[in-house]
Residue frames as qw, qx, qy, qz and C-alpha x, y, z in Angstrom:
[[0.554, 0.598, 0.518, 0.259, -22.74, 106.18, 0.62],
 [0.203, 0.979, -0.034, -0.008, -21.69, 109.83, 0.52],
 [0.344, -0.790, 0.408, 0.301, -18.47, 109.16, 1.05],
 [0.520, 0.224, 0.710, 0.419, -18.67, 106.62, -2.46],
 [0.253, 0.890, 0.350, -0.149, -20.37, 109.53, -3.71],
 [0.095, 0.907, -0.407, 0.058, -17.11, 112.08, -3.50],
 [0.623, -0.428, 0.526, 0.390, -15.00, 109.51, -4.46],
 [0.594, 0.484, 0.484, 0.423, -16.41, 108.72, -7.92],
 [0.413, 0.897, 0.132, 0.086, -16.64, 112.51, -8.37],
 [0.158, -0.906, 0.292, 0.262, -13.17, 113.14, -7.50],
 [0.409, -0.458, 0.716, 0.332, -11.60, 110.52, -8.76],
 [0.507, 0.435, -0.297, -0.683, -13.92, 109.43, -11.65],
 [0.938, 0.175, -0.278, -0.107, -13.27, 106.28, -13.99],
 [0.422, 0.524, -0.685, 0.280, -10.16, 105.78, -12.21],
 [0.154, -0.090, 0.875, -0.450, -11.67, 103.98, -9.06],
 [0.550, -0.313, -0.676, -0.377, -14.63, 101.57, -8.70],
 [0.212, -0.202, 0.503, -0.813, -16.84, 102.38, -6.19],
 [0.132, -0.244, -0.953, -0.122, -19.47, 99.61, -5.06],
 [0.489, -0.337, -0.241, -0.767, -23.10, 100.23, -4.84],
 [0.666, -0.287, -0.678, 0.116, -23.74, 97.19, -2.30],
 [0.445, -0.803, -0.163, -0.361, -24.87, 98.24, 1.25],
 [0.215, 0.530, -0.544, 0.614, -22.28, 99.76, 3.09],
 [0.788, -0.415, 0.129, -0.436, -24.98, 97.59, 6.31],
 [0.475, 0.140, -0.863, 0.099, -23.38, 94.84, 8.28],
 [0.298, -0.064, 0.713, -0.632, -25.78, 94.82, 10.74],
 [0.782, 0.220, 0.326, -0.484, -28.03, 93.12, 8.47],
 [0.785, -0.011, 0.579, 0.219, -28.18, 89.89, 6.46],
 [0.660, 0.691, 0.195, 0.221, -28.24, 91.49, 2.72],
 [0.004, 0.908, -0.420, -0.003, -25.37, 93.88, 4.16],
 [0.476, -0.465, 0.746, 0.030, -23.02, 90.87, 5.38],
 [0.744, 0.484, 0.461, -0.007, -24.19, 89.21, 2.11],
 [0.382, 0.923, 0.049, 0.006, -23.02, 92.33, 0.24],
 [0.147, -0.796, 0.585, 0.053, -19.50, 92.46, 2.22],
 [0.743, -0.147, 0.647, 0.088, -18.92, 88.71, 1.29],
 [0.633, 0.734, 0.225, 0.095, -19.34, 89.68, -2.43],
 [0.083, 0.929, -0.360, 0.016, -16.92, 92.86, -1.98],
 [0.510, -0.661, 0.546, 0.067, -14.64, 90.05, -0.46],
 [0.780, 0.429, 0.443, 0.100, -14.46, 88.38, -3.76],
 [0.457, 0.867, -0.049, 0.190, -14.10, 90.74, -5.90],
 [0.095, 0.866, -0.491, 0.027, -10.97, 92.02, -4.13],
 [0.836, -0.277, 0.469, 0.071, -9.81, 88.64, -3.57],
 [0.768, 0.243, 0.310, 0.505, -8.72, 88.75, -7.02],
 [0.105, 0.991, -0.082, 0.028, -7.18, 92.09, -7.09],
 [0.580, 0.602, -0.257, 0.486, -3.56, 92.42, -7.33],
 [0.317, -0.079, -0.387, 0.862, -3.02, 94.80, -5.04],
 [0.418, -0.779, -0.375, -0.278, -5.30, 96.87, -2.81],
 [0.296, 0.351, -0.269, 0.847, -4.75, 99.69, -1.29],
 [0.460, -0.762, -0.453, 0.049, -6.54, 100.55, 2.64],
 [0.073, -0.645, 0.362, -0.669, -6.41, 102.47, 5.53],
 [0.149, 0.241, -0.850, 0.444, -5.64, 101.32, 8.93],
 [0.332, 0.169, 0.639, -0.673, -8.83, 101.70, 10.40],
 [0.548, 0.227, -0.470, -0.653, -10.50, 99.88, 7.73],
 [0.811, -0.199, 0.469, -0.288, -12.63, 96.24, 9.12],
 [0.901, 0.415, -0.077, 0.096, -10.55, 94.57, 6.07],
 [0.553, 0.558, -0.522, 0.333, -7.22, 95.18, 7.42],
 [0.433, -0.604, 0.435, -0.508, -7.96, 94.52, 11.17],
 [0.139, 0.353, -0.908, 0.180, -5.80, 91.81, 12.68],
 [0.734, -0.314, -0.560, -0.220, -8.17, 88.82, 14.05],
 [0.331, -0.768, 0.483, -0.261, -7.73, 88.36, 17.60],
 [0.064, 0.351, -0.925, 0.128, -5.31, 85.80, 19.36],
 [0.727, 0.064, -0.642, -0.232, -5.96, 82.38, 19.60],
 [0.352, -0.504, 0.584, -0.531, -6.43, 80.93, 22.94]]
């Protein structure tokens, strides 16, 4: 949360910053990240960072 914190203030109206619990070790958290995965589902384009649990590769198929 602090790091959503000192985004809005640095960056203001120019980024949305979710309130939903930043928890996946619990059900309302893994609830909360299924929402987020909506929302950006319709996004355009979306910008991450490598070490981000949305851009990590699945493992291999065996």
């Amino acid at each position: 949360m602090e790091i959503k914190k000192e985004f809005k203030e640095k960056f203001g109206d120019h980024i949305i910053v979710s309130i939903l619990s930043s928890d996946r070790g619990s059900s309302q958290g893994i609830k909360d990240a299924f929402t987020e995965l909506l929302v950006l589902s319709r996004c355009r384009l979306l910008l991450g960072s490598w070490w981000s649990s949305y851009s990590m590769s699945p493992p291999p198929l065996r």
